[in-house]
C-alpha positions in Angstrom: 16.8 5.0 -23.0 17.6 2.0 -21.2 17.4 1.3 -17.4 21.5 1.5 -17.0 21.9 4.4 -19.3 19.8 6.5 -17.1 21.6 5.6 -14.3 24.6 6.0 -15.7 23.7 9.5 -16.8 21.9 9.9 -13.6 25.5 9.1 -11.7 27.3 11.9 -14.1 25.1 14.7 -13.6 25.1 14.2 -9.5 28.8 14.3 -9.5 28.2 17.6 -10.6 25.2 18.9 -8.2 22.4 17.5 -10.2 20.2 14.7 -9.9 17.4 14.0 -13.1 15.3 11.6 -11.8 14.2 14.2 -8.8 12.6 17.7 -9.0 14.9 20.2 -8.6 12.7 22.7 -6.6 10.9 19.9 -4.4 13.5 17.4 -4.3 11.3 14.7 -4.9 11.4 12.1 -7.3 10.1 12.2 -11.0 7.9 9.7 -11.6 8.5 9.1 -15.2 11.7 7.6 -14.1 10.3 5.0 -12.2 7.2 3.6 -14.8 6.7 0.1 -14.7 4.3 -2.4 -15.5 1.0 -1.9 -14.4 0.2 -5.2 -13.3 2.9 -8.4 -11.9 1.9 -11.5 -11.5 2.1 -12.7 -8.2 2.3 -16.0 -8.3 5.6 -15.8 -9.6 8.8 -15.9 -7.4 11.1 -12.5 -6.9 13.9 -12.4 -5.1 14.2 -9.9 -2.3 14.6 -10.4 1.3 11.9 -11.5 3.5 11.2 -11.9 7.3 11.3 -15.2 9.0 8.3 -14.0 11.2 6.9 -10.1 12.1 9.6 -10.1 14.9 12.4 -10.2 12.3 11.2 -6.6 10.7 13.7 -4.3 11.0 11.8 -1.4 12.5 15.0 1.4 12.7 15.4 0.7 8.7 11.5 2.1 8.1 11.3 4.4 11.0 14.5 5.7 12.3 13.1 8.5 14.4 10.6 6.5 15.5 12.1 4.0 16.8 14.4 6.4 18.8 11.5 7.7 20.5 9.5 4.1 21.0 11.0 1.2 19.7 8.0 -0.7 21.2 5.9 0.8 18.6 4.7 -1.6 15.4 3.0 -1.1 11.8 -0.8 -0.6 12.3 -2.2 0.3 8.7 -0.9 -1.9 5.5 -1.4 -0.2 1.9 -1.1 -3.6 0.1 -0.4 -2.7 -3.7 0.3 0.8 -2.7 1.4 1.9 -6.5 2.9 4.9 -6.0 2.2 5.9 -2.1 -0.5 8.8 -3.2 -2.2 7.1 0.1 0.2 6.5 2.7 1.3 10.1 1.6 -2.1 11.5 2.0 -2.6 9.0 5.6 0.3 10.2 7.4 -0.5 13.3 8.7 -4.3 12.2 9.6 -2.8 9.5 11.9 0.5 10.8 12.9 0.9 8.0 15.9 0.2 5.4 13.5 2.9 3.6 11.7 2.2 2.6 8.2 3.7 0.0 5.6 3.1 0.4 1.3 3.8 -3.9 0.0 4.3 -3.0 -3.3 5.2 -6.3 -5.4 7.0 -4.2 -8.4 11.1 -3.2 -7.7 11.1 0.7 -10.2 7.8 1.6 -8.3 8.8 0.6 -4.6 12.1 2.7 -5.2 9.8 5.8 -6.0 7.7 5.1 -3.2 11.1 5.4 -0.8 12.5 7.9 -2.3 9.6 9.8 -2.1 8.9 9.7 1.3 12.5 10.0 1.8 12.4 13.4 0.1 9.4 14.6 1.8 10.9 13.9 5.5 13.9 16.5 4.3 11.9 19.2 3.3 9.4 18.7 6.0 11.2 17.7 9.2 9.6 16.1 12.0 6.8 14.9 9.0 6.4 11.7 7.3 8.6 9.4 9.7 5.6 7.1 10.2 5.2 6.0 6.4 7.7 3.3 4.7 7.3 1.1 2.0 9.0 -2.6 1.4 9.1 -4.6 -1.7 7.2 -7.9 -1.3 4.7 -10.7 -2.7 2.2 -9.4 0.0 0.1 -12.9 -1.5 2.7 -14.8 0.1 4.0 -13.0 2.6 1.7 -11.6 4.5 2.2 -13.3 8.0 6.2 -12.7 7.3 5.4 -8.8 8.4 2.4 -8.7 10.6 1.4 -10.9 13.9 -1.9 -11.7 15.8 -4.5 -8.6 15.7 -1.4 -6.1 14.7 -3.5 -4.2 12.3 -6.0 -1.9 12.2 -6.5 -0.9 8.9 -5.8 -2.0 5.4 -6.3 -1.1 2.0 -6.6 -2.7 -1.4 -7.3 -0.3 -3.9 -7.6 -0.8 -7.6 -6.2 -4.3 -7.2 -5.4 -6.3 -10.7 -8.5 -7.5 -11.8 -7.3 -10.7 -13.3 -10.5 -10.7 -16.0 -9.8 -14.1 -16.9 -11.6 -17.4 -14.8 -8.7 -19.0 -15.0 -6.4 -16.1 -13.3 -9.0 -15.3 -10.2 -6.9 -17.3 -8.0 -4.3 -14.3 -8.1 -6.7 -12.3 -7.4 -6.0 -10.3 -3.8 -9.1 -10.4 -2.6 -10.4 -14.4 -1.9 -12.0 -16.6 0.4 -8.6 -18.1 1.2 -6.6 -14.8 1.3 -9.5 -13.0 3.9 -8.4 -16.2 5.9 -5.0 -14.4 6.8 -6.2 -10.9 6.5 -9.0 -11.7 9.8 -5.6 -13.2 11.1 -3.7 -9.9 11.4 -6.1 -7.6 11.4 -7.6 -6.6 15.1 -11.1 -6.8 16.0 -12.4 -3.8 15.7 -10.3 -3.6 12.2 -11.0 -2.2 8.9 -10.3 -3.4 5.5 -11.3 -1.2 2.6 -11.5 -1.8 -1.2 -12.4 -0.5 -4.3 -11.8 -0.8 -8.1 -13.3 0.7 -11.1 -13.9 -2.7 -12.6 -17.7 -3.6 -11.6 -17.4 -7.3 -11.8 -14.5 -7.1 -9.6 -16.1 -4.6 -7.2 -18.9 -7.1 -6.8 -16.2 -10.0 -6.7 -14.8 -8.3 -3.6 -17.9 -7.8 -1.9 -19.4 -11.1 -2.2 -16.1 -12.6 -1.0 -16.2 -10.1 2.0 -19.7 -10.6 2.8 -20.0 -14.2 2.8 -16.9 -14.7 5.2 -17.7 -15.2 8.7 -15.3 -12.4 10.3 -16.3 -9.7 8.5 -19.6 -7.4 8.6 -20.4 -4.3 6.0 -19.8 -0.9 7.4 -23.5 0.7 7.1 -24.3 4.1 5.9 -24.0 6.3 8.2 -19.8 5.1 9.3 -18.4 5.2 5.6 -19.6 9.1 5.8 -18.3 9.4 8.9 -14.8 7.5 8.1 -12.6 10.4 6.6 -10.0 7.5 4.9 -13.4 6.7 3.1 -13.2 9.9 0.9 -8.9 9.3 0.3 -9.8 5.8 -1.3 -10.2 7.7 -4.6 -8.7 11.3 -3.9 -5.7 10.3 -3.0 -4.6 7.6 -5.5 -3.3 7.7 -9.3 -5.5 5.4 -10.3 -8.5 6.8 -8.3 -8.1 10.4 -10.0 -7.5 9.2 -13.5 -11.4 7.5 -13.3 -12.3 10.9 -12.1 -10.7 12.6 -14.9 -12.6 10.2 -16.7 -15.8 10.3 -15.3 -15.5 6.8 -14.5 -17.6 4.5 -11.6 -15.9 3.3 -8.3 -17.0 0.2 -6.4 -16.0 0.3 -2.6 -16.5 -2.6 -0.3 -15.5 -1.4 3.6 -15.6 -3.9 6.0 -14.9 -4.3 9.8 -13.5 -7.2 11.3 -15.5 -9.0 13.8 -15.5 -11.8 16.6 -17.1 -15.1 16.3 -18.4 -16.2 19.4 
């Protein structure tokens, strides 16, 4: 069934009460509605709205309620490629002061994301206002959504591993790319990755490790760091290696000064 028929069919049937695409009991959206291709290229050009600069983010759009109680507050963690939110979902009531953002480059899977969050406010109010999600080219875009030192966290998990050479460049881990993540992420900050690919695993690392604003996490902080243990918990893609028995390869970094 095409796109337009479903929605079609999906506009009958809520005319009369129902709605297919979400879980009648929960309310929450079905995910088989919203499948799209696993990986986008993003060096290609979308059209959706973007931000002259992080002032231009309309906060009250992503956090109504927030906003009505501090609309001095900004976004402090960044899911970038969130997939389908299992994260932010899983983040939100850990860090209940913190506002987070999903960048999520595909448009069927960033319309899950919202209405899933959006579902999960109504059937548990006063929960899940600091989680949104916006559709972007987070490549691109990046210092569009998020000034000087603004974050403290952010995640890239189970990024596209572009296996060809000639395709690394789109890779969202780089030398050049860790150039404007240091940028918006404060001192103190952490960025956390990890993939089930080993040559991109080791990819990632190497680019982390040999950039001058980063340093490793050691031992004994990634066992004290609860998001640590989420990075493959609380993800589709995380749990399906589990299923699987497959590897992981983490790289958790913190961002530092140079003096």
């Amino acid at each position: 069934m095409q796109l337009e028929e479903v929605k079609t069919k999906s506009n009958k049937e809520e005319s009369m009460g129902e709605n297919p695409t979400h879980n009648k009991k929960t309310g929450l959206p079905r995910k088989r509605f919203y499948r799209a291709r696993a990986h986008s290229n993003p060096l290609s050009d979308s059209h959706f709205p973007i931000p002259i600069s992080p002032d231009e983010v309309d906060y009250s759009l992503h956090y109504p309620e927030v906003v009505k109680v501090d609309p001095s507050k900004r976004i402090e963690f960044a899911d970038v490629g969130c997939g389908f939110g299992g994260l932010l979902i899983a983040l939100a009531p850990l860090f209940p002061d913190n506002l987070m953002i999903g960048m999520e480059l595909r448009d069927k899977v960033t319309e899950y994301v919202k209405e899933r969050i959006l579902g999960l406010r109504t059937t548990n109010p006063g929960q899940y206002q600091n989680i949104s999600v916006v559709r972007t080219n987070s490549m691109k875009y990046i210092p569009n959504y998020f000034g000087k030192g603004q974050l403290k966290k952010m995640f890239f998990l189970f990024p596209d591993p572009h296996f060809k050479e000639k395709n690394h460049r789109r890779r969202v881990i780089s030398p050049f790319l860790l150039d404007e993540y240091a940028y918006v992420l404060a001192v103190g900050g952490i960025i956390y990755t990890i993939t089930d690919v080993e040559e991109l695993g080791e990819w990632m690392k190497s680019c982390l490790e040999e950039h001058p604003m980063f340093e490793a996490l050691t031992t004994e902080e990634l066992e004290a760091d609860q998001v640590v243990k989420l990075l493959t918990a609380a993800t589709e893609e995380g749990q399906k290696v589990a299923r699987n028995g497959g590897q992981t390869f983490r790289a958790v970094f913190r961002r530092i000064a140079i003096h």
